[in-house]
N, C-alpha and C positions, 0 to 999 in steps of 0.2 A: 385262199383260193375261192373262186367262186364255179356256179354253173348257172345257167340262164335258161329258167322255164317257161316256155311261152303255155298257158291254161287252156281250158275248150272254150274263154270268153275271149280267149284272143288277146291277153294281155300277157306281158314279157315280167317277170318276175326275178330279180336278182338275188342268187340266195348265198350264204356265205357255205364252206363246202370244207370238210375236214377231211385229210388225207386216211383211205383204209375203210372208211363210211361206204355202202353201198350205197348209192344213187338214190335208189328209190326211200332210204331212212332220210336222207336229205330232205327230203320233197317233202314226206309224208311228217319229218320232226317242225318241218317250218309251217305245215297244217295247211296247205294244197288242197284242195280236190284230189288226192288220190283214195283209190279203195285200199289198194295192197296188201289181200284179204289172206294171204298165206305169211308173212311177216318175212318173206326174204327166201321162202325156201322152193323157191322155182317149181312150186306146185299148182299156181294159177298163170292167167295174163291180165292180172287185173294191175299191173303198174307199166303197163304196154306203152310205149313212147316211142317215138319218130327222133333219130337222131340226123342230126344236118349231115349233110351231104360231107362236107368240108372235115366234120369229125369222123366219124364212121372210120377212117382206116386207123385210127389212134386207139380204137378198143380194141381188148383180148376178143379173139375170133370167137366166135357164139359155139356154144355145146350142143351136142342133140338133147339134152332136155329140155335147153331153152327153146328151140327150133320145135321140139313135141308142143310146150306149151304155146307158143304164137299161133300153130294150127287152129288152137281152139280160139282166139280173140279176132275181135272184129277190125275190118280194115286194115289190115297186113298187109303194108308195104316194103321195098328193097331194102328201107333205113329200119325198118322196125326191131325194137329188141326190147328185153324187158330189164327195168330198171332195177331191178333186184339183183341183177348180173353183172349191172357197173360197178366197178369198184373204185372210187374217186385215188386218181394219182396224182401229182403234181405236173403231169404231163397235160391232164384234161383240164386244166385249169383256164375256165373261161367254153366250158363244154355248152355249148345250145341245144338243148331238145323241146319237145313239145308233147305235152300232154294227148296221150291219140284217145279217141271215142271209145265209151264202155270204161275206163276206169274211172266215172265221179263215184263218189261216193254215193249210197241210198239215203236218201233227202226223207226222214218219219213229217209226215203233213200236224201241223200243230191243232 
């Protein structure tokens, strides 16, 4: 299975995807620019993502915790959800999202 990351540099990233993995371990185990500073436990929106339009009705419906949390992140839009909530199926196989603003990672200056 795969899912297909597009980054905040605008490049498309194909990544391989093992069924029952949340999303955002995905991204963050293939070493992405994500923060995903809570490790999974829908207590930030630091692994915020844009899912495509075309996917969106193939995810489990969003929680209010999830919905609590998108309040606080930036640039929340219709497709927005947090990758910690995806939970990879063999349904999503070939899932596009993209990386939204505010989850890189903090860059220490050398």
């Amino acid at each position: 299975m795969q899912i297909h990351v597009t980054d905040r540099q605008g490049k498309r990233h194909s990544l391989e995807a093992l069924e029952g993995f949340r999303v955002m371990e995905i991204i963050r185990d293939w070493d992405l620019d994500i923060k995903a500073e809570c490790g999974g436990a829908c207590a930030c929106a630091t692994c915020h993502v844009y899912v495509s339009e075309e996917w969106a009705h193939k995810l489990a419906a969003m929680r209010d915790e999830e919905e609590d949390m998108l309040d606080s992140a930036f640039s929340v839009e219709t497709n927005s959800r947090l990758s910690c909530q995806i939970l990879m199926t063999e349904e999503l196989d070939g899932l596009e999202i993209e990386l939204a603003p505010g989850t890189e990672k903090d860059r220490v200056a050398a």
